[in-house]
C-alpha positions in Angstrom: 119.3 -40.9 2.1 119.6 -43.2 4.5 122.4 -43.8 7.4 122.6 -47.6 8.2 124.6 -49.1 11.3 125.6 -52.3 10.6 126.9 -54.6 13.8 127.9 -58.7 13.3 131.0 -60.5 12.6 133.7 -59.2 9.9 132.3 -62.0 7.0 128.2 -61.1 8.0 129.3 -57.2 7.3 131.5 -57.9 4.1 128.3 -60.3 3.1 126.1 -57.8 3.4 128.0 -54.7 1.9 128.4 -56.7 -1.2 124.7 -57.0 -1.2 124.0 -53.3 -0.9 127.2 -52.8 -3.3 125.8 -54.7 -6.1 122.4 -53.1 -6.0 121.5 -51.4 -9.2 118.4 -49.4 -6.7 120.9 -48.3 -4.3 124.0 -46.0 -4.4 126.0 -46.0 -1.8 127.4 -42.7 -0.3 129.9 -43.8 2.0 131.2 -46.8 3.6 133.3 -46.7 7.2 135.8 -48.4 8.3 135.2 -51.5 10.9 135.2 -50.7 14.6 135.8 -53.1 17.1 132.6 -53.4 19.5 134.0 -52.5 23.0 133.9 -56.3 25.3 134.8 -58.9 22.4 137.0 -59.4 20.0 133.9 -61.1 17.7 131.9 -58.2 16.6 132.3 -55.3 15.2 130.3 -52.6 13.3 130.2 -50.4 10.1 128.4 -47.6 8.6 127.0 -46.9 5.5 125.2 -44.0 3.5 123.0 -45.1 0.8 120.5 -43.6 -1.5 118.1 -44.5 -3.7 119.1 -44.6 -7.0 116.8 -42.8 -10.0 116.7 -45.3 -12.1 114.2 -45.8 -15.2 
């Protein structure tokens, strides 16, 4: 398993959850809600849980 912090604007986070979402070699776990990065109002940040999905 693997715990991934993702930090970047609200569209490059969506972007790439879609990515990991559609993966048919990942499974994701878990997926946080966005926090606001503390000093601007640009960035923000996201977890995710993923695993590797056993696939043949």
């Amino acid at each position: 398993m693997l715990k991934i912090r993702l930090m970047g604007t609200k569209n490059d986070i969506s972007w790439f959850q879609k990515i990991v979402s559609r993966n048919p070699k990942v499974e994701v776990l878990e997926m946080s809600e966005l926090y606001q990065n503390k000093g601007t109002t640009k960035y923000y940040r996201n977890y995710i849980e993923v695993k590797k999905k056993n696939t043949k």
